[in-house]
N, C-alpha and C positions, 0 to 999 in steps of 0.2 A: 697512758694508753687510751684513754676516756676522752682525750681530745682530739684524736687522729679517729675514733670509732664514727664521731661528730664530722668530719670532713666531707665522705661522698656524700649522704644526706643535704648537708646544707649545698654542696656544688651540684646535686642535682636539681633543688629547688630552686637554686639561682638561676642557673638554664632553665628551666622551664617559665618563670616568671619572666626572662626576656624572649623565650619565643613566643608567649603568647602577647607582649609588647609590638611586635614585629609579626604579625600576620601577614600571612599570602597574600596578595591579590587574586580579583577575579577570574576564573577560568573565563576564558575569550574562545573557547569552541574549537579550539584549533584543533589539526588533526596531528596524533600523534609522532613526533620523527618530523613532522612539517620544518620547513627552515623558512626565517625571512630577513630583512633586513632594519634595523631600529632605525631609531628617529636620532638616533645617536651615532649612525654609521656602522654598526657590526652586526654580524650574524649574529640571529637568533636560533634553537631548538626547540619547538614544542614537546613540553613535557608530557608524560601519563599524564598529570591532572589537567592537562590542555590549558596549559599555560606557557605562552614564551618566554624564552631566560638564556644569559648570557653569561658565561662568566664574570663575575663583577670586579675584575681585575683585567681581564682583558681591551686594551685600547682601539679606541675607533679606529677604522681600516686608515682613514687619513693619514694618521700619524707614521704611515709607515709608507707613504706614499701609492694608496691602493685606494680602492674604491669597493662599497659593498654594493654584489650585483648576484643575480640567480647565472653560477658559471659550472659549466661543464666539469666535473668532476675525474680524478683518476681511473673510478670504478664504474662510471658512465656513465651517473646518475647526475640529477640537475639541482643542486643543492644555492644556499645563500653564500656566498664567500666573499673574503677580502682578496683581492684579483684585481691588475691592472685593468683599465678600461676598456681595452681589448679582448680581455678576456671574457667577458659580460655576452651571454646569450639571448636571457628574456628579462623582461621588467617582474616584476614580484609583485601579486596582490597582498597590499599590509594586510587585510582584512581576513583570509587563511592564512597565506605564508608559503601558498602554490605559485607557481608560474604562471604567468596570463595564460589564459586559451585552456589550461586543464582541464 
């Protein structure tokens, strides 16, 4: 019993010594909910901590024959997506992760 009491303890101190191995990166200002598109092809989401992030499993829009562009949404709104190049309405400031002209 005395070895299994030992288990969460150490599995927690193990996660903890690799999150603090693996730090955030810097907040970049962005505004929360912001979308833009990486340097790697896919949509991004501005976090609470206003930081952009993507799924890290998720593949560049390329791979699936798309391109990342700020497109026209279901719900009306003008978000980053992976969307034929026709479907592309404004260019994206990397710098927020807004639409030009906002």
């Amino acid at each position: 019993m005395k070895h299994s009491s030992l288990a969460l303890p150490v599995a927690l101190v193990l996660t903890a010594i690799m999150l603090h191995a693996c730090p955030l990166p810097k907040p970049v200002g962005c505004t929360p909910g912001a979308t833009r598109c990486s340097p790697q092809g896919k949509p991004e989401s501005c976090s609470d901590g206003r930081r952009f992030w993507a799924p890290p499993t998720s593949p560049a829009c390329s791979a699936n024959g798309n391109v990342c562009c700020m497109a026209l949404s279901p719900f009306g709104n003008v978000n980053a997506a992976c969307v034929p190049q026709s479907a592309c309405v404004a260019p994206v400031d990397a710098s927020t992760g807004d639409a030009a002209g906002e």
